[in-house]
VOGU-3710 file (C-alpha; in Angstrom, 3 decimals, decimal comma):
1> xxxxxxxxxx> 0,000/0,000/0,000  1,112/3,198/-0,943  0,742/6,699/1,351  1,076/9,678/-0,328  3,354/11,993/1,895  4,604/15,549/1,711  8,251/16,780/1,059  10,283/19,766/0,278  11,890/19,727/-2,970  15,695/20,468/-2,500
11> xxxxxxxxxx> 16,950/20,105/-6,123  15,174/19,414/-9,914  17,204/17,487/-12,562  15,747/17,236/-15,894  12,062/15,946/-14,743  13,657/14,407/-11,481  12,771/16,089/-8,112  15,254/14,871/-5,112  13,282/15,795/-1,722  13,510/15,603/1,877
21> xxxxxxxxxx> 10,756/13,645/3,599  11,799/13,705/7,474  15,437/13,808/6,563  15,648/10,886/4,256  16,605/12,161/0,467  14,211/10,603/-2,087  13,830/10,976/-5,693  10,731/11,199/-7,636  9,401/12,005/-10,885  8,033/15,581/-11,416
31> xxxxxxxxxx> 5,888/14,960/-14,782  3,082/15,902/-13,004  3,985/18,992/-11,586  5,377/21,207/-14,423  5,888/24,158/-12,879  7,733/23,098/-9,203  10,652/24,933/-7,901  13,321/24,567/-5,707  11,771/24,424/-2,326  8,139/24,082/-2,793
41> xxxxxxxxxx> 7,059/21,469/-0,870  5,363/18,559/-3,158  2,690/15,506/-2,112  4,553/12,006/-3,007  2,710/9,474/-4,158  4,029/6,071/-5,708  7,550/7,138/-7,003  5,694/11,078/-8,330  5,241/14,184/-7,080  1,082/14,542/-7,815
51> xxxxxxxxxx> 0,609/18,182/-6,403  2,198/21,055/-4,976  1,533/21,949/-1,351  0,586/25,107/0,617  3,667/25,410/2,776  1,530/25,942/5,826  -0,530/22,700/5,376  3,090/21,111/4,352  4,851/21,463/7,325  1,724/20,540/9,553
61> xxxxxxxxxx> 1,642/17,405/7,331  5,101/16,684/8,584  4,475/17,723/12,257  2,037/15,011/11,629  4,409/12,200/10,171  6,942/12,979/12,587  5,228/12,597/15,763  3,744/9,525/14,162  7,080/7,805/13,509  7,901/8,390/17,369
71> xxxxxxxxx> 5,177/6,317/18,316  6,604/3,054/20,187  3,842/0,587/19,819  4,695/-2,881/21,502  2,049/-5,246/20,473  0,911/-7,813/22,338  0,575/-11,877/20,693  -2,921/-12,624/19,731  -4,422/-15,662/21,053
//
């Protein structure tokens, strides 16, 4: 299953976009977004960039993803 997840675009080669996504680098294609600049802040989904994001809503998205991915969750054996 993919989850479509904001970023900020930190560099644009030839229809490439390289991004940061909670400090992990990731490339994606930028077809789809014609008109994105150096950092915008783009929604990822499956390997593209599908829209770009209010900057606002952006970083509230990552807020969101961070404080999600410093959830410890122990689960317990189901019986």
């Amino acid at each position: 299953m993919c989850i479509a997840h904001p970023a900020k675009v930190l560099e644009i080669k030839d229809k490439n976009i390289i991004c940061d996504f909670l400090g992990v680098a990731e490339v994606c294609v930028g077809d789809l977004c014609p008109t994105v600049e150096v950092g915008d802040y783009v929604l990822i989904h499956g390997g593209y960039a599908i829209e770009i994001l209010d900057p606002k809503e952006a970083e509230l998205s990552l807020e969101i993803f961070e404080e999600l991915s410093n959830i410890d969750i122990k689960a317990e054996p189901s019986l």
